[in-house]
N, C-alpha and C positions, 0 to 999 in steps of 0.2 A: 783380254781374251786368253794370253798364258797364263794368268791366274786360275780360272772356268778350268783350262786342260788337266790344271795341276790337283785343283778337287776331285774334278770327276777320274783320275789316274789314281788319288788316292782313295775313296770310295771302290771303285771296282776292285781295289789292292786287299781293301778289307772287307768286303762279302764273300773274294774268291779265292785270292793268295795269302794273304795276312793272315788269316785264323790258322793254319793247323790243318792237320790229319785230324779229324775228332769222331767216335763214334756215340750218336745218344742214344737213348731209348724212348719209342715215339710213350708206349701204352703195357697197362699190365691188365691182366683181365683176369678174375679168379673164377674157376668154373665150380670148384666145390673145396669146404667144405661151406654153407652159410655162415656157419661162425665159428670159433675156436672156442676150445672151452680150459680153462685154467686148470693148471692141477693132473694134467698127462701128455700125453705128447700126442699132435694130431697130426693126422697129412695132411698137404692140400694138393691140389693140382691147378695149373693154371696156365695162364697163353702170355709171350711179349712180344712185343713189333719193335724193331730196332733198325736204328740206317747209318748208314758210315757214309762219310764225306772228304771231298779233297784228297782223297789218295788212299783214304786209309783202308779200303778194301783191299790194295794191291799186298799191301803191308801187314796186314794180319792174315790173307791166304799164305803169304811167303814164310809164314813162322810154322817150322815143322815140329812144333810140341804135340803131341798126341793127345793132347786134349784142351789144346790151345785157351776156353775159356774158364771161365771162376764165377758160376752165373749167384751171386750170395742173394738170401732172402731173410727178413725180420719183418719183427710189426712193430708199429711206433704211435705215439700218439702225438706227435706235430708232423710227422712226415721226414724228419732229418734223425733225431735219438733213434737206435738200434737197440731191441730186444729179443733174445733168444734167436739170434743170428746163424745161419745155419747156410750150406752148399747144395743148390736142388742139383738134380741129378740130370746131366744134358746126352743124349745119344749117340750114337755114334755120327748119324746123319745130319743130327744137329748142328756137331763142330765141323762136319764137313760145307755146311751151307755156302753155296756159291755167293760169293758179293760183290754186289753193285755199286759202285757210288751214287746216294742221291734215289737210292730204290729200295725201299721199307721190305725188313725182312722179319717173316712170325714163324715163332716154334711154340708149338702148339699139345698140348695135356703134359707140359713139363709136371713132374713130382718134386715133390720138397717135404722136409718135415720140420714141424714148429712146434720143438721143446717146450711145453709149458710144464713141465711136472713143479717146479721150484717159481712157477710164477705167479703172483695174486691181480688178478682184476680186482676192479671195481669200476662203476659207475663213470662212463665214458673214458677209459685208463687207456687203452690200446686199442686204437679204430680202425690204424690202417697197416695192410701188408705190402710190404716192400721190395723190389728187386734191383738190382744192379751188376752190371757185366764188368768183369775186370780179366786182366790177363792172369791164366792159369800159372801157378806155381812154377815152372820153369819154360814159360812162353817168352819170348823176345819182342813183341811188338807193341809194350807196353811205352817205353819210351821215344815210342816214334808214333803212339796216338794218343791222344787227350781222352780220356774216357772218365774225366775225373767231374766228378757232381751231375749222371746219368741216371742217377738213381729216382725211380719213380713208382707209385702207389697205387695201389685202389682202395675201396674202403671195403672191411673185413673185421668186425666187429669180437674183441674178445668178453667172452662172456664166465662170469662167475657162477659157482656152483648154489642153489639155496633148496634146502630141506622144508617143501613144503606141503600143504595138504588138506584136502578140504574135509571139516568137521562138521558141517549140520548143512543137511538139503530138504527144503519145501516148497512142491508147487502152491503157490497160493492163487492164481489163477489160471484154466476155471478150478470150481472149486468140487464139481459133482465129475472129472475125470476127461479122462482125452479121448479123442475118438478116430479114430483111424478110415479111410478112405477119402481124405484129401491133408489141407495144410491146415495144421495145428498150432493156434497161438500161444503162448503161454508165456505168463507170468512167476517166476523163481525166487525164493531168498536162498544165499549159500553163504555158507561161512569159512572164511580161508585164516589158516592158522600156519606160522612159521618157528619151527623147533625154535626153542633156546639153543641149541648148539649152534644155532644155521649162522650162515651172513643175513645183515638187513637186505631189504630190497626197498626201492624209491627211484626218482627219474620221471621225467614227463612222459614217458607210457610206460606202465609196467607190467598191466593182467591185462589176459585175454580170458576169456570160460568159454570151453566149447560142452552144448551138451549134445547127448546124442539117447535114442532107446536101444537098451540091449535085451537077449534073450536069457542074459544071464547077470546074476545079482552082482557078481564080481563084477559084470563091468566090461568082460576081455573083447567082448564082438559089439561090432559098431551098425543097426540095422539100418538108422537114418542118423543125421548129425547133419549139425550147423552150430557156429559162431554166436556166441548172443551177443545184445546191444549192451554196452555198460557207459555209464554217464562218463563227462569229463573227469567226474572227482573221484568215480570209483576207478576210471580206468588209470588215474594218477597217482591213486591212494598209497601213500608210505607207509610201510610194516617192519618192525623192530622182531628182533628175535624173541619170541618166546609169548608173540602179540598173537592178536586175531582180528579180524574183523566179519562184521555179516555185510554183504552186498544183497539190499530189499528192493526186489521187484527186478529183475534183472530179466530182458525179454527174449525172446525166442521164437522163432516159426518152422516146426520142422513139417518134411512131408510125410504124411502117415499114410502118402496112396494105395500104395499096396502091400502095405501090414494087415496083420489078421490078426486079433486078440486072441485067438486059440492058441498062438504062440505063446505068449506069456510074454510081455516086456515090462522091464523097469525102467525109468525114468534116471538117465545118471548126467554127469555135470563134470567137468574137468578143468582143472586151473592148467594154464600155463602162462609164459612170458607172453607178452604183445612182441609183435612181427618188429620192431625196432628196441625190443631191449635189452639190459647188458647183462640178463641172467641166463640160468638152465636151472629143468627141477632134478634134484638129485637122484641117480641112475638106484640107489641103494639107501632110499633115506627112511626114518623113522616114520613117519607120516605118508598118507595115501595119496596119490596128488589128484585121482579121482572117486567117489563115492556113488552111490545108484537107490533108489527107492523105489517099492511097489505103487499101485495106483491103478483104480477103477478103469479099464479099457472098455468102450460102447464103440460098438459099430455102426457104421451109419445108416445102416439097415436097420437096425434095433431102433435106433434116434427117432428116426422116420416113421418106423412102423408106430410107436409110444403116442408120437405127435398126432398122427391119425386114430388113435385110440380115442387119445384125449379130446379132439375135436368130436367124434361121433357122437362119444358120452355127454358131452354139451351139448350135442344137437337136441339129441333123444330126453335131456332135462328139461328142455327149454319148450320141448312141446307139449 
C-alpha cells in the first residue's frame, strides 16, 4: 500500500511539480498572404494562441524589459530548419497581455516579414511558416522558464517565379458560334508555352485555365468567367523551359444570360497555377499569360426565330 502512495506521490510530482515553469505555443494561423513568392520580400500577417504553466505567468509579468518578448518567425520545409528568419513586430498591448496559468492566450493580425529576395523555391522546397516565442534581448525570465522547442507551424506554401503564356486559342466546339441568353458549353484547344529563360514547372497539380468573354481583344475586363475542366494528365503535365504544349478539348460552361452580342465579346483563356501549386506567373514576363479571339455571337432570339423559319419552310414544301 506504501508502494501505490509512493507512485501515485511521484506521478502527481511529475504532471504538476516536476516539469518547470514552461511556456508553449498552442497554434499559429496565417491570415494572409496565401503563398509567398521567392525572389522579394513579402509580409504576412498572422494569429498565435500560447499558454504558460506552473508559474510561469507570474514570472514573465515580473520581468520589466519593455518589450519583454522575441516573437521570431521562418519558413521550413520539415517544420524544425529555419529559413529567412526574421522578428515579427508585437504591440504595445501585446507584451502587456495579462497571464494566466493554464489559460490559452491569442494576439491576433501580428505582422512579419519574410525575406525571400536571395531565396529559390522549387517544387515542394518551403511549405511551412514558423513562429516561436522567446525572451526579448535584455528580458530576465528566460532562465526561469522553459520556452525551448515551442516552436510551431502552419502550412504556407513558398512559390517560385515561371515566365509563362498561352500561344494558340481555338474554340472547336460548337463550331457555328456561341450564343448568349443562357449557359454556354464549350469545347477549347490552348496551347501553353514556358520561356527559355523561365524555371520548369511540374508537381501533381500544376495548371489551372480559366476562361472568361471580354469586351475587349486585350482581354482587361472579365464579362463572365469560369474554371474549365482539364484531365488528370493535362492538369499534371510537366513543362521544360523553352517547351509548349496544346491542351485539346478543354471544357467549359459559362453564363451568357445577360450578355448582348451588340457588345462585341471575344472568347479569351488564362493559364495559371492550380490552387495547390509551388509556382506564380511572372508579374513582368516575356510571354502573355492570357490570349482572347473573336467568334460568331447568335442570340437566342435570332436561334429561335431561324428554327421557326426553317420549320415553316418545310411545312410549306411539303404541301
Amino acid at each position: 500500500m506504501k508502494g501505490l502512495a509512493i507512485i501515485i506521490l511521484l506521478a502527481s510530482c511529475l504532471l504538476h511539480m516536476c516539469v518547470g515553469q514552461y511556456l508553449d505555443i498552442d497554434s499559429v494561423t496565417v491570415s494572409s498572404p496565401s503563398y509567398l513568392s521567392e525572389g522579394m520580400s513579402n509580409s504576412a500577417t498572422f494569429s498565435i494562441t500560447f499558454t504558460t504553466y506552473n508559474g510561469a505567468d507570474s514570472i514573465i509579468e515580473g520581468d520589466m524589459d519593455a518589450t519583454r518578448y522575441t516573437l521570431k518567425t521562418y519558413i521550413s520545409n520539415d517544420g524544425e530548419s529555419e529559413t529567412a528568419a526574421s522578428n515579427a513586430t508585437l504591440t504595445s498591448s501585446m507584451i502587456a497581455t495579462d497571464l494566466t496559468d493554464d489559460v490559452s492566450n491569442t494576439w491576433s493580425a501580428v505582422s512579419t516579414t519574410i525575406d525571400l529576395t536571395n531565396v529559390v523555391c522549387s517544387n515542394n522546397t518551403y511549405v511551412y511558416f514558423c513562429a516561436e516565442i522567446e525572451p526579448s534581448p535584455g528580458a530576465t525570465w528566460g532562465p526561469g522558464v522553459d520556452y525551448s522547442g515551442n516552436a510551431t507551424c502552419a502550412d504556407l506554401v513558398c512559390r517560385y517565379e515561371v515566365d509563362v503564356g498561352i500561344t494558340d486559342l481555338e474554340i472547336t466546339n460548337p463550331d457555328d458560334g456561341l450564343t448568349v441568353g443562357g449557359g454556354q458549353a464549350i469545347d477549347f484547344d490552348v496551347t501553353i508555352m514556358i520561356h527559355n529563360s523561365s524555371n520548369d514547372v511540374g508537381g501533381y497539380n500544376v495548371w489551372a485555365i480559366n476562361a472568361y468573354l471580354s469586351t475587349y481583344s486585350t482581354g482587361v475586363t472579365k464579362a463572365t468567367e469560369s474554371d474549365a475542366t482539364l484531365s488528370f494528365a493535362q492538369r499534371t503535365y510537366s513543362l521544360s523551359a523553352g517547351s509548349s504544349v496544346t491542351f485539346e478539348t478543354v471544357a467549359v460552361t459559362l453564363d451568357l444570360t445577360n450578355l448582348d452580342c451588340n457588345d462585341g465579346y471575344y472568347f479569351c483563356a488564362e493559364v495559371k497555377p492550380h490552387s495547390s501549386g509551388y509556382w506564380y506567373v511572372a508579374d513582368s514576363g516575356n510571354l502573355d499569360e492570357f490570349t482572347c479571339i473573336s467568334f460568331t455571337c447568335n442570340s437566342a432570339t435570332s436561334v429561335t426565330v431561324s428554327a421557326l423559319v426553317f420549320l415553316l419552310s418545310f411545312s410549306v414544301l411539303s404541301l
